[in-house]
DOLO-769757 format. One record per residue (C-alpha): residue number from 1; chain; x negated, y, z negated. Coordinates in steps of 0.5 Angstrom, whole numbers. Layout:
# residues N
   num   cadena      c1      c2      c3
   NUM        A       X       Y       Z
...
# end
This chain:
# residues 642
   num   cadena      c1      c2      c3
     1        A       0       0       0
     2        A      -2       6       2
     3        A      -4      13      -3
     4        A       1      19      -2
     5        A      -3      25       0
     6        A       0      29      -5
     7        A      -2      25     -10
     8        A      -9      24      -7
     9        A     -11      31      -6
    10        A     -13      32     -13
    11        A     -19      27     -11
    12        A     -23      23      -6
    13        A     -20      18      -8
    14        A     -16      16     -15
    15        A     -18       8     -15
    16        A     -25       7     -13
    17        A     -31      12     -14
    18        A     -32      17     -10
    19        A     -36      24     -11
    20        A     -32      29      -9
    21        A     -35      32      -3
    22        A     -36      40      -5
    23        A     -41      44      -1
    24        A     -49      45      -4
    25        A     -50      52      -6
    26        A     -57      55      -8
    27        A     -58      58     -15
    28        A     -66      60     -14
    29        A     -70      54     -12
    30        A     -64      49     -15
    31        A     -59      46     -11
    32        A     -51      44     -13
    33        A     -46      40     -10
    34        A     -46      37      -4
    35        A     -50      30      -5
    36        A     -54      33     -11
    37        A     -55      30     -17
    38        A     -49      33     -23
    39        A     -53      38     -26
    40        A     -54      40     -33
    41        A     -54      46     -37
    42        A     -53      50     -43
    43        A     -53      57     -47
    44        A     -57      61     -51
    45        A     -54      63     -58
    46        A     -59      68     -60
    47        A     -59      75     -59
    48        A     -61      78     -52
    49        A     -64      84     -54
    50        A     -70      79     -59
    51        A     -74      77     -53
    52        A     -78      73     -56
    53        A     -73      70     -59
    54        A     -69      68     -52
    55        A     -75      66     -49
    56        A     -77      60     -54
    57        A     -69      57     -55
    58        A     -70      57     -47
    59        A     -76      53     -47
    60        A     -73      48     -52
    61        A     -67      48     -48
    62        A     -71      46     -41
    63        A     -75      42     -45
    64        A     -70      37     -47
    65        A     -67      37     -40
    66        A     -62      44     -39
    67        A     -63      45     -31
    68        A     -59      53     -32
    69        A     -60      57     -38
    70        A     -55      61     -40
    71        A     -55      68     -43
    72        A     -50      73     -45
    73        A     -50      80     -42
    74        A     -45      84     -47
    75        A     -48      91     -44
    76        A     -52      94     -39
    77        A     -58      95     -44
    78        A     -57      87     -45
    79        A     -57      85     -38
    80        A     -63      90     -37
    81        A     -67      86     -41
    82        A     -66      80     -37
    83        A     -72      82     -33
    84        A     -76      81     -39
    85        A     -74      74     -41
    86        A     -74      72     -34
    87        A     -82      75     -33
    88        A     -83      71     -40
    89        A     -81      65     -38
    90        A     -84      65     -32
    91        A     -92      66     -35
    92        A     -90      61     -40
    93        A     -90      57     -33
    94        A     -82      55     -33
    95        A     -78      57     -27
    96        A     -71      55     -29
    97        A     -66      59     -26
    98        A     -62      64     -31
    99        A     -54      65     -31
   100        A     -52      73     -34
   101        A     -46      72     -37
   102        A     -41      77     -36
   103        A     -35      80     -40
   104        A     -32      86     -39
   105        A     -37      90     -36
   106        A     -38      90     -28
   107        A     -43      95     -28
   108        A     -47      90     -33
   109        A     -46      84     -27
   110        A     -49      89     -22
   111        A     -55      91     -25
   112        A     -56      83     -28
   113        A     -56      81     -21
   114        A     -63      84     -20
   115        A     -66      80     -24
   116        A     -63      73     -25
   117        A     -61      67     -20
   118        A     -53      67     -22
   119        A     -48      72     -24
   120        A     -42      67     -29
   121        A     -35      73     -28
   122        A     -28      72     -32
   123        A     -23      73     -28
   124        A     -19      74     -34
   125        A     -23      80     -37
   126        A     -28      82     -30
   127        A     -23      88     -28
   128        A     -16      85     -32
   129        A     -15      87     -39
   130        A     -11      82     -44
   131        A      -6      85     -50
   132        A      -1      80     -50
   133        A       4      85     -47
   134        A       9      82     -41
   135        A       9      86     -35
   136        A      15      85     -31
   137        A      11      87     -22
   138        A      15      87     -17
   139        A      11      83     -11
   140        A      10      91      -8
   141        A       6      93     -16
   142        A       3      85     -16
   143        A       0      87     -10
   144        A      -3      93     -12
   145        A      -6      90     -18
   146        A      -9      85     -13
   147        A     -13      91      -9
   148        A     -14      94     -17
   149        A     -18      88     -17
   150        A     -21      88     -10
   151        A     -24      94     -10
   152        A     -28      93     -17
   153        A     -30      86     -15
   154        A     -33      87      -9
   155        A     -39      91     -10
   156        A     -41      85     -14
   157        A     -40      80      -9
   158        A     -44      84      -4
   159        A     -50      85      -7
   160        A     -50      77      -9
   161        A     -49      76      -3
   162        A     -54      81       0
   163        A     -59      79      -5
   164        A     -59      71      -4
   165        A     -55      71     -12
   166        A     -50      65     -14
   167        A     -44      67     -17
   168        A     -40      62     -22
   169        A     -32      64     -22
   170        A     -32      61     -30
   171        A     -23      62     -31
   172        A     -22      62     -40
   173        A     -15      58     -41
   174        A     -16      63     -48
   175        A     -18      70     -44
   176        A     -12      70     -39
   177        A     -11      76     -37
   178        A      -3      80     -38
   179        A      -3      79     -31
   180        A      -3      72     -30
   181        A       0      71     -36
   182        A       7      75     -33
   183        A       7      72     -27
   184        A       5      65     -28
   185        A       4      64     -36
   186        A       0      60     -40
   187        A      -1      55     -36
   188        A      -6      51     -31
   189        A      -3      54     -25
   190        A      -4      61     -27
   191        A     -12      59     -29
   192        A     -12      56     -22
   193        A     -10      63     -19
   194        A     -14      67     -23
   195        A     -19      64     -20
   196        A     -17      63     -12
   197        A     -15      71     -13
   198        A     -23      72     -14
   199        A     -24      67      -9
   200        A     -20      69      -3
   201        A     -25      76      -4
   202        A     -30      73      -3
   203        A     -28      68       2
   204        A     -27      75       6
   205        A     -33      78       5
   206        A     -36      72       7
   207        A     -40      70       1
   208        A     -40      63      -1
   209        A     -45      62      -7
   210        A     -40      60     -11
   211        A     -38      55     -17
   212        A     -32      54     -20
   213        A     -29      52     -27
   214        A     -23      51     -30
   215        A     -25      51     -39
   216        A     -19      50     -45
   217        A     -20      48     -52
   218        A     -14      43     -49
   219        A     -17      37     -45
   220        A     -10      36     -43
   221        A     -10      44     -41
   222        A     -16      43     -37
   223        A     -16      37     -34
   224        A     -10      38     -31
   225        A     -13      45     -28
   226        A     -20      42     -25
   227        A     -14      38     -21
   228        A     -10      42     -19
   229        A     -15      47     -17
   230        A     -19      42     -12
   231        A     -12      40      -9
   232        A     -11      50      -8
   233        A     -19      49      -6
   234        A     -17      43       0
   235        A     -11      47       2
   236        A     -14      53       4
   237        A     -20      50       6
   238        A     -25      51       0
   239        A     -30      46      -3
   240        A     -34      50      -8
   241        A     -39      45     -14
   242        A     -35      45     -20
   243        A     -37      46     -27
   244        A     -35      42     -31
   245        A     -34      43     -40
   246        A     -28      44     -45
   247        A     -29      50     -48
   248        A     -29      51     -56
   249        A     -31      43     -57
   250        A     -33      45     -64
   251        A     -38      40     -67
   252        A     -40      33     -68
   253        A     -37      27     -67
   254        A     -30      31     -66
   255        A     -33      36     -61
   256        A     -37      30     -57
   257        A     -30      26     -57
   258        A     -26      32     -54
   259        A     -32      34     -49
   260        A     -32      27     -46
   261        A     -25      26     -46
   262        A     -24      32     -42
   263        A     -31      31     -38
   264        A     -31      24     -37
   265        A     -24      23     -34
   266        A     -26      28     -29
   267        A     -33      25     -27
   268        A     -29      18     -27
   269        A     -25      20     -21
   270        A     -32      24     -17
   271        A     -29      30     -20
   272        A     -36      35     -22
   273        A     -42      38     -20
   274        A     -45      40     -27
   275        A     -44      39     -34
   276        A     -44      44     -40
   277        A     -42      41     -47
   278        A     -40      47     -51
   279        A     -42      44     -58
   280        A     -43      49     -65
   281        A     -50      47     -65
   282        A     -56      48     -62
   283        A     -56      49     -55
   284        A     -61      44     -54
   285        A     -56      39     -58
   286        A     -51      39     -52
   287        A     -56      36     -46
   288        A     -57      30     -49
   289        A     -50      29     -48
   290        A     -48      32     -42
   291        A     -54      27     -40
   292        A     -51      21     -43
   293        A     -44      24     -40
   294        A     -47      25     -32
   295        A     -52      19     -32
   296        A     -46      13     -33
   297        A     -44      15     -26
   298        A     -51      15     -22
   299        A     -49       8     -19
   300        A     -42       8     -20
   301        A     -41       9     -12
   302        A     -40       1      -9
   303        A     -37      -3     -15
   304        A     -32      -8     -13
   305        A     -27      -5      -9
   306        A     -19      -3     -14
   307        A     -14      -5      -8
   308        A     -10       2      -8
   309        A      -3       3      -9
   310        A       3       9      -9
   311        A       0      14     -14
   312        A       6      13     -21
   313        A       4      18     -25
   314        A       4      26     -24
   315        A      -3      29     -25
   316        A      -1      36     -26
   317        A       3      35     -32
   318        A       4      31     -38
   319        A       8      26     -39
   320        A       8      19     -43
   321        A      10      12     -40
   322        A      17      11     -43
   323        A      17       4     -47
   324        A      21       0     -51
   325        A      21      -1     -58
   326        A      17      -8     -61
   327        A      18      -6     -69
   328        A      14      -1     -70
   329        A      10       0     -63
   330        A      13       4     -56
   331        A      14      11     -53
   332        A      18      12     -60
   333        A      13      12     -64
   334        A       5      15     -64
   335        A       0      11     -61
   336        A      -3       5     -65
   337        A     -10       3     -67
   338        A     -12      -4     -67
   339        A     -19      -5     -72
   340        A     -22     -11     -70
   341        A     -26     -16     -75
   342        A     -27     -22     -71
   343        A     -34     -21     -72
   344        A     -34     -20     -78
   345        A     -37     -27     -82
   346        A     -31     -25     -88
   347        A     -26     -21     -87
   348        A     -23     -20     -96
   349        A     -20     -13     -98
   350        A     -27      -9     -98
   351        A     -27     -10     -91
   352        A     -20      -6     -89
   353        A     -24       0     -93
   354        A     -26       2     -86
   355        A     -19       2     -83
   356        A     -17       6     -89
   357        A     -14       2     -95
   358        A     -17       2    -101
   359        A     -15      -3    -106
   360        A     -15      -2    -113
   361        A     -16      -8    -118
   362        A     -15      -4    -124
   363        A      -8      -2    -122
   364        A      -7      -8    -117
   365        A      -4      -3    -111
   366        A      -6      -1    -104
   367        A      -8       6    -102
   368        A      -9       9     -95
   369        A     -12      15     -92
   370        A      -8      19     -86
   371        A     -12      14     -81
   372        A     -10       8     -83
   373        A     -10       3     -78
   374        A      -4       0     -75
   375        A      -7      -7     -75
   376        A     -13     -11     -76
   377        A     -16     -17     -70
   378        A     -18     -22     -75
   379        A     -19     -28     -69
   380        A     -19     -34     -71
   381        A     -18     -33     -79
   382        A     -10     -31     -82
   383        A     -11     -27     -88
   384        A     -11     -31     -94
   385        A     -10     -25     -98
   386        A      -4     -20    -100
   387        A      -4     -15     -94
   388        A      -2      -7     -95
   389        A       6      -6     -93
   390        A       4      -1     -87
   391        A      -1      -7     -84
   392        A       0     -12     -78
   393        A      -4     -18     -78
   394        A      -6     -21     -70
   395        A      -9     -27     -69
   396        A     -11     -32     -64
   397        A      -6     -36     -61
   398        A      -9     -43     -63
   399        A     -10     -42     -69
   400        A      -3     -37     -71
   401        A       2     -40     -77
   402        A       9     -36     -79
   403        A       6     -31     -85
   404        A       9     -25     -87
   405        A       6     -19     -81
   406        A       1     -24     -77
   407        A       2     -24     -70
   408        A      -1     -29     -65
   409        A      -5     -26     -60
   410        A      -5     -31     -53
   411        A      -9     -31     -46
   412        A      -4     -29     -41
   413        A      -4     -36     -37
   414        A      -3     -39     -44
   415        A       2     -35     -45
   416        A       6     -36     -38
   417        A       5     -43     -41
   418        A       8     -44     -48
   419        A      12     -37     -48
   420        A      13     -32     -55
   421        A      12     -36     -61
   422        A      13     -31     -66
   423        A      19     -28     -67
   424        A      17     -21     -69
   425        A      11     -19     -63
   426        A       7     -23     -58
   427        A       1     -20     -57
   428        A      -2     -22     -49
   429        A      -8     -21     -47
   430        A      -9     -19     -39
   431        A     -12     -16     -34
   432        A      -9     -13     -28
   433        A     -11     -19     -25
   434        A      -7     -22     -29
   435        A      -1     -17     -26
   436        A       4     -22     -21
   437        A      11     -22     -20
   438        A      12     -27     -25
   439        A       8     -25     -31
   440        A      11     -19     -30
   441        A      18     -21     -31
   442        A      16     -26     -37
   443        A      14     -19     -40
   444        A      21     -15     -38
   445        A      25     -21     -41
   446        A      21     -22     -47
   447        A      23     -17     -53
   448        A      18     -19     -57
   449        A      12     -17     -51
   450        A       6     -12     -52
   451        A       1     -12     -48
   452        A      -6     -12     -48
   453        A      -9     -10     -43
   454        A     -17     -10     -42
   455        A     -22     -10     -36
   456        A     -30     -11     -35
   457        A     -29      -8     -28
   458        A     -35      -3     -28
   459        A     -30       2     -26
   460        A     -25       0     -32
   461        A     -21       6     -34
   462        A     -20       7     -27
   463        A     -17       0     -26
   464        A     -13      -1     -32
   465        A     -10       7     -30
   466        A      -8       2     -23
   467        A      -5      -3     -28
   468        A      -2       2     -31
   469        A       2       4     -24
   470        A       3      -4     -22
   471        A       7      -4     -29
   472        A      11       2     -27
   473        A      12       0     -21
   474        A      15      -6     -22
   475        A      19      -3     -27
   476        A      17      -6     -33
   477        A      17      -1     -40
   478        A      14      -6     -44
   479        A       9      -3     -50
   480        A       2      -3     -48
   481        A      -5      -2     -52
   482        A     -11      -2     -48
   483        A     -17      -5     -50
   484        A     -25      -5     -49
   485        A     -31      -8     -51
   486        A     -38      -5     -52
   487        A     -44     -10     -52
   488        A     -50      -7     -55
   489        A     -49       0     -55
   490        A     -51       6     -59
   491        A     -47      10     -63
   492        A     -48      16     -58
   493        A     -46      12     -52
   494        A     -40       9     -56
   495        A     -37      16     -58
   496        A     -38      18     -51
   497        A     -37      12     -46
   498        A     -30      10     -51
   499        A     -27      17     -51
   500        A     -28      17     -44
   501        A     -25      10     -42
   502        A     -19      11     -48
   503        A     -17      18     -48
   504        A     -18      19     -40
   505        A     -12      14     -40
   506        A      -9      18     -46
   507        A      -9      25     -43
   508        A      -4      21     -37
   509        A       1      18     -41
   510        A      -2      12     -41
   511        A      -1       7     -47
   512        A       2       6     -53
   513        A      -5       3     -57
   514        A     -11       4     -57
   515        A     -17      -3     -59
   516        A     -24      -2     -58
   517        A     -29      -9     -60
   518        A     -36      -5     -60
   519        A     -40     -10     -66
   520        A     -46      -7     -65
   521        A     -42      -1     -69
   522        A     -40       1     -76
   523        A     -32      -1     -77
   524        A     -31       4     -80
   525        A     -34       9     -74
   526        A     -29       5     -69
   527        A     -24       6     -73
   528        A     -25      14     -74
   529        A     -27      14     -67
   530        A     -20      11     -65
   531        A     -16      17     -69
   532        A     -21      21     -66
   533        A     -19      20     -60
   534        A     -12      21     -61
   535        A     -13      27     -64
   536        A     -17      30     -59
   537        A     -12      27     -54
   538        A      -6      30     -59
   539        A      -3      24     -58
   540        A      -3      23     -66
   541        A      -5      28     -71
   542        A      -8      25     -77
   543        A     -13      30     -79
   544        A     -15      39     -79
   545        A     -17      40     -72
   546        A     -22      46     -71
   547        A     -23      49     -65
   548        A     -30      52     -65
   549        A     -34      56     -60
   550        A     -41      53     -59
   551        A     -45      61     -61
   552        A     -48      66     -56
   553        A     -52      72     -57
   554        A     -45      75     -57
   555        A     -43      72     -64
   556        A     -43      76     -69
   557        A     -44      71     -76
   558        A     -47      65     -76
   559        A     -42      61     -73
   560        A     -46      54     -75
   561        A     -46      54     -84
   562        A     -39      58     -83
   563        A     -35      53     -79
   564        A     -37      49     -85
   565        A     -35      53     -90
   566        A     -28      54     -86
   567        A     -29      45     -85
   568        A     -31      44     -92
   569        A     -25      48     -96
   570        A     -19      46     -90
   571        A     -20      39     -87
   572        A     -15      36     -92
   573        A     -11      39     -88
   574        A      -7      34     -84
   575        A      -4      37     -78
   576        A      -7      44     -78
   577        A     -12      49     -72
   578        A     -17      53     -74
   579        A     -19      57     -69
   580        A     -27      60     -71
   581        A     -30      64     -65
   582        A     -36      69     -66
   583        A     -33      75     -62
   584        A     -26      77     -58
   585        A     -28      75     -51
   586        A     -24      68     -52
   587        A     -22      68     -60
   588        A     -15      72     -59
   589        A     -13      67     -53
   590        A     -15      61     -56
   591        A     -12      64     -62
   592        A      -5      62     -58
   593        A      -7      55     -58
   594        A     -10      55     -65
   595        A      -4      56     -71
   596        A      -9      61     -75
   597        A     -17      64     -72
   598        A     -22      66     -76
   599        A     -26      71     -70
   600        A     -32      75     -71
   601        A     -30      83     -70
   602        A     -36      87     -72
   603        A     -43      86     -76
   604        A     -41      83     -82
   605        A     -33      84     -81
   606        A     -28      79     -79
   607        A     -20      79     -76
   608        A     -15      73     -78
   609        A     -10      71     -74
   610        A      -3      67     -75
   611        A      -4      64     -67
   612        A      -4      70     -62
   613        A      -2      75     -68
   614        A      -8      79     -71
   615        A      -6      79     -79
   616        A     -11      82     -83
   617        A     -17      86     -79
   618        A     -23      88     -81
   619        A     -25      83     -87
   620        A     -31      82     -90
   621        A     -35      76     -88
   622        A     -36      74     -96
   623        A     -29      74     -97
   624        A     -26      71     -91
   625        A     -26      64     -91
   626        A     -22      66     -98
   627        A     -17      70     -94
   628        A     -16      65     -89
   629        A     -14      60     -94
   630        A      -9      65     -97
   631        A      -7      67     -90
   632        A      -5      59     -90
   633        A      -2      59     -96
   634        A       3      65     -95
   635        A       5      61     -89
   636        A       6      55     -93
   637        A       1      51     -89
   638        A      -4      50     -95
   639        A      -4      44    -100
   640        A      -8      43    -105
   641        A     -15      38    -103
   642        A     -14      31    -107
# end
């Protein structure tokens, strides 16, 4: 069965690898897009006016492997020092190509372009301004703001041109403009125009050094934007390099999750020609990961061939697979997570500890954490001890008996063979192999069904996306956990690789659970790794979210020890965004997406909000983390930490 074009103009091809074939753009002696490698980046957070300070972090972020080294330029005093940083480095021996980062400041983009190799611009802040008002334009004042913007942006399009300068148009779900807002909303469509406006002024003057990005905090927003964009860039003729990144991903494994959900399910459909991982820490942190990211699709090109089918799903909008309830499990209830202990030689009631149960002997009772697991994978062996109430219990079909929430696990021929056994749920492991007419009507009779669906394909959260679509095409709405195995692997690539596999599903509407077997990993992080991953997909919350931007030499606190105070005093605040940026060029934006923000307005000061609304302006930094928890309080938010 052939793939709908409409479906398929969001990437080459939506089931075997493929890059997207964008075309190569010089930035200095670097060359992006076209049959390039993806390229790696990252940003300086020092002070662009301490030179000497700029010119180290940027030798420590090439050395770990940045290919661009990003610096902000607020002003044109700032942007004019980049000549210093740039003759600095260059006697030093490194030749890395800069990017200026501009905000509100044309004139400091036009005087930047003299000294380094790429100019980023933001649409929503370039020639735009963002008050939150809503403006009513006919398509006659629409227009005019269009010339407004035309007239201002040219200048600087020519002299990159005339000058041999790139240009990345950087789109900020956070910093839309009032504009865009009015007319197309907070959405992936009005970031996608955002950007095209600039680009179709490029386009007329015939400059074509141009790369693109689509960042959110949101993965969900983001992805659905880099779609979208490729298919208005194919439409009208377009195919610039990509940068990829999720903006404001915060720190540690929380950012790293989020990252590669949002990275990763693009560079799995060829989607992306460099990489920046936004996390607050030091810059040269972020290379390794984007490395780790980029380096899973060198060989990728040339796996088994998926046999395409009729797209099923929308990729420009949200929207869960409808399944049937099985107790507790289905499209009425919040993803599962499945903690595998099969491996494990014993399996007593210190090891559900790593699955979020504490029993305590001296009361003889269970407690649990809000990432509790929904059910334990104990193989072979039931369980010969009382369980927690909220707690199932699967077990290998062989060797399964009827106990109190045990469920048996069976191989889908077996499966076929013998039909359910247990009256409650039958877990039933397969592939899209496995996918017939005839298993597949079993699963639509069977009310007590949910399916395990695994691969060991080398594209494997591509093919399991395509057994997904088998499922709904052929009408069968049973609940589905998708599981993969990860053998001898590090605890970094495990984050990324099981984010990428788990969440890129998520982020579609694919999937009602969610089993990784990794045994060379901690239980305990495969169990947090999982929460993470719903959390991030925002699938199911079970703890504070932080959406924390990475620092610049616009930042105006030290974002790092801050973001740990803010973590250490609310992250037993289940279900609750915390905005904290360094300054207003995203912060009150992002603050939208955020139920309260802490940002950074002045040396020393800091402006609170409630979602987009500042509140409290100006307030000491000594005093502000204390502020942010009253400000929680006062919106009944606040709980007191156990």
């Amino acid at each position: 069965m052939e793939v709908k074009t409409a479906t398929m103009q969001y990437c080459s091809d939506p089931f075997n690898y493929q890059r997207f074939k964008t075309r190569e753009v010089s930035i200095g002696q670097l060359k992006m897009g076209g049959d390039q490698p993806i390229r790696l980046q990252s940003m300086t957070t020092t002070d662009t006016m301490d030179t000497e300070a700029t010119i180290a972090q940027s030798i420590r972020m090439i050395e770990a492997g940045c290919e661009l080294v990003r610096i902000t330029a607020p002003s044109k005093k700032d942007a004019a020092n980049l000549e210093l940083i740039k003759a600095g480095l260059q006697a030093k021996g490194f030749d890395t190509p800069l990017v200026a980062d501009i905000h509100f400041t044309p004139n400091a983009a036009e005087l930047a372009a003299d000294y380094v190799e790429k100019i980023r611009v933001n649409p929503g802040n370039y020639a735009d301004k963002k008050r939150f008002q809503e403006i009513d334009y006919t398509d006659a004042s629409y227009n005019e703001e269009l010339d407004r913007i035309r007239e201002r942006f040219t200048p600087l399009v020519i002299k990159c041109r005339d000058l041999g300068r790139a240009m990345r148009i950087g789109t900020n779900h956070g910093s839309l403009s009032d504009r865009i807002m009015s007319r197309y909303g907070d959405t992936p469509l009005g970031m996608v125009e955002s950007a095209m406006e600039f680009l179709r002024i490029c386009r007329d003057n015939d400059y074509h050094d141009l790369v693109i990005s689509m960042k959110a905090s949101n993965p969900q927003v983001m992805i659905q934007a880099y779609r979208l964009l490729v298919k208005t860039m194919q439409e009208e003729g377009m195919n610039y390099p990509l940068h990829l990144g999720v903006t404001e991903a915060g720190d540690g494994e929380d950012g790293r999750i989020k990252s590669a959900i949002g990275i990763g399910a693009l560079l799995e459909d060829g989607i992306g020609d460099t990489i920046r991982v936004s996390l607050t820490e030091e810059p040269e942190a972020e290379i390794p990961v984007a490395r780790m990211l980029a380096e899973r699709y060198m060989n990728r090109a040339g796996h088994a061939p998926i046999e395409p089918m009729e797209m099923a799903i929308d990729p420009f909008s949200y929207h869960r697979r409808d399944s049937r309830e099985v107790l507790n499990f289905g499209k009425p209830h919040v993803p599962a997570v499945v903690l595998d202990l099969s491996h494990k030689d014993q399996i007593i009631p210190a090891s559900l500890f790593a699955g979020g149960y504490m029993y305590s002997i001296k009361l003889d009772k269970w407690s649990m954490t809000d990432a509790a697991c929904d059910l334990v994978y104990a193989g072979t062996r039931s369980l010969d001890f009382e369980i927690p109430g909220t707690l199932g219990v699967i077990v290998d079909a062989d060797h399964w008996e009827a106990k109190t929430r045990h469920y048996p696990l069976w191989k889908a021929a077996a499966y076929l063979e013998k039909g359910p056994a247990s009256a409650d749920i039958n877990f039933i492991e397969a592939s899209l192999n496995d996918l017939n007419e005839q298993f597949i009507s079993q699963l639509k009779a069977d009310p007590t069904a949910i399916l395990v669906l695994v691969t060991d394909h080398q594209h494997g959260m591509v093919e399991q996306r395509t057994a997904y679509f088998k499922l709904l095409h052929g009408g069968c709405d049973v609940p589905v956990i998708t599981k993969r195995a990860y053998h001898n692997i590090d605890k970094d690539h495990f984050l990324l690789h099981a984010s990428t596999d788990l969440g890129a599903l998520l982020i579609d509407g694919l999937g009602d659970g969610v089993w990784a077997f990794a045994p060379d990993m901690a239980p305990k992080l495969v169990n947090d790794t999982l929460f993470g991953i719903l959390q991030a997909t925002r699938t199911r919350i079970s703890k504070t979210e932080y959406i924390s931007c990475p620092s610049c030499g616009r930042t105006l606190f030290d974002l790092q020890e801050t973001t740990a105070k803010i973590r250490n005093a609310t992250s037993h605040l289940k279900g609750i965004k915390i905005g904290i940026m360094g300054c207003i060029v995203n912060g009150p934006g992002e603050m939208a997406d955020a139920d309260y923000g802490y940002v950074g307005t002045g040396p020393g000061k800091i402006s609170l909000y409630k979602e987009k609304e500042v509140v409290k302006k100006n307030v000491p930094e000594d005093e502000a983390v204390q502020e942010l928890i009253n400000l929680i309080d006062e919106h009944g938010d606040w709980v007191a930490p156990n």
